[in-house]
N, C-alpha and C positions, 0 to 999 in steps of 0.2 A: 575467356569471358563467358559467365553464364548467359544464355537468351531465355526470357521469359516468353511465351508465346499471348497469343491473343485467349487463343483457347483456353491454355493453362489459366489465366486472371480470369477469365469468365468462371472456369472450375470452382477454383480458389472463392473467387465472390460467392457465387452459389452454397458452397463449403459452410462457409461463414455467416451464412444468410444475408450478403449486403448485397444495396443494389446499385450498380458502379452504371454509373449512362454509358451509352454506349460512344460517344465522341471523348471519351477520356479511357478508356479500354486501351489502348496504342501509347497513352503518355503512362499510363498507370505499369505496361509490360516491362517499358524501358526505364522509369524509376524501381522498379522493384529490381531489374536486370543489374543496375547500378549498385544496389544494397548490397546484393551477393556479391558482387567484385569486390565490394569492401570488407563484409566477409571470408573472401578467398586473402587478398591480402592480410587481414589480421591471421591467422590459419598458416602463414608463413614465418611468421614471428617467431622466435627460440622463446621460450618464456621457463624453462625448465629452472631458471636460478629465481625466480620473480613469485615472492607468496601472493598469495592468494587476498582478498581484502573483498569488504565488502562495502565500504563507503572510499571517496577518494582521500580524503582527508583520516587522521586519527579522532576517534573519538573515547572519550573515558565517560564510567558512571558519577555524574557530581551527588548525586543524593547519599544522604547516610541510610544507615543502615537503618532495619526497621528493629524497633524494639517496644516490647511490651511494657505501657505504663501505667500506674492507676491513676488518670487524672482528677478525675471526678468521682464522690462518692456518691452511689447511688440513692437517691431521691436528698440529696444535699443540698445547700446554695444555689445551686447550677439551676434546677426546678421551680426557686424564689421567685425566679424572673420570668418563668414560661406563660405567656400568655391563658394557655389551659394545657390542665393537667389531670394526667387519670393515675391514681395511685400513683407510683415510684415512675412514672414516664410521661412524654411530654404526648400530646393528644393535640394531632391536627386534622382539618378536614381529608376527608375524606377524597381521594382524588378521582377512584374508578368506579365508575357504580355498574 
């Protein structure tokens, strides 16, 4: 069983720049103390047949693929409807000054 010390979580806090009260120092050793046993236990596992994964679950790409199209011809229809327009593009306020 790993033991975390008092001192060690003071370190560690310090480390990290957080500031742990000092009446939670003693529960904070011994939940961290807890983590590493679970740790050690998983560390005993054979896993040498078991790939590798990165979600629990499978996941696939749903979207299609990207392909180049001409939808719109430039300053066509599409520009009839623009509110304001500068030559061949559509012209809106300005956002950053």
């Amino acid at each position: 069983m790993a033991e975390i010390t008092e001192d060690e979580v003071r370190n560690v806090a310090g480390l990290a720049n957080i500031k742990i009260p000092e009446n939670e120092i003693k529960e904070m050793a011994k939940t961290l103390s807890n983590v590493l046993d679970h740790i050690a236990q998983l560390q005993k596992l054979d896993t040498r047949n078991v790939m590798p994964t990165s979600h629990a679950i499978e996941s696939k790409n749903v979207f299609r693929e990207d392909e180049v199209k001409a939808i719109f011809e430039k300053g066509g229809k599409l520009l009839d409807n623009a509110p304001a327009r500068d030559q061949n593009y559509f012209s809106v306020p300005r956002v950053i000054e």
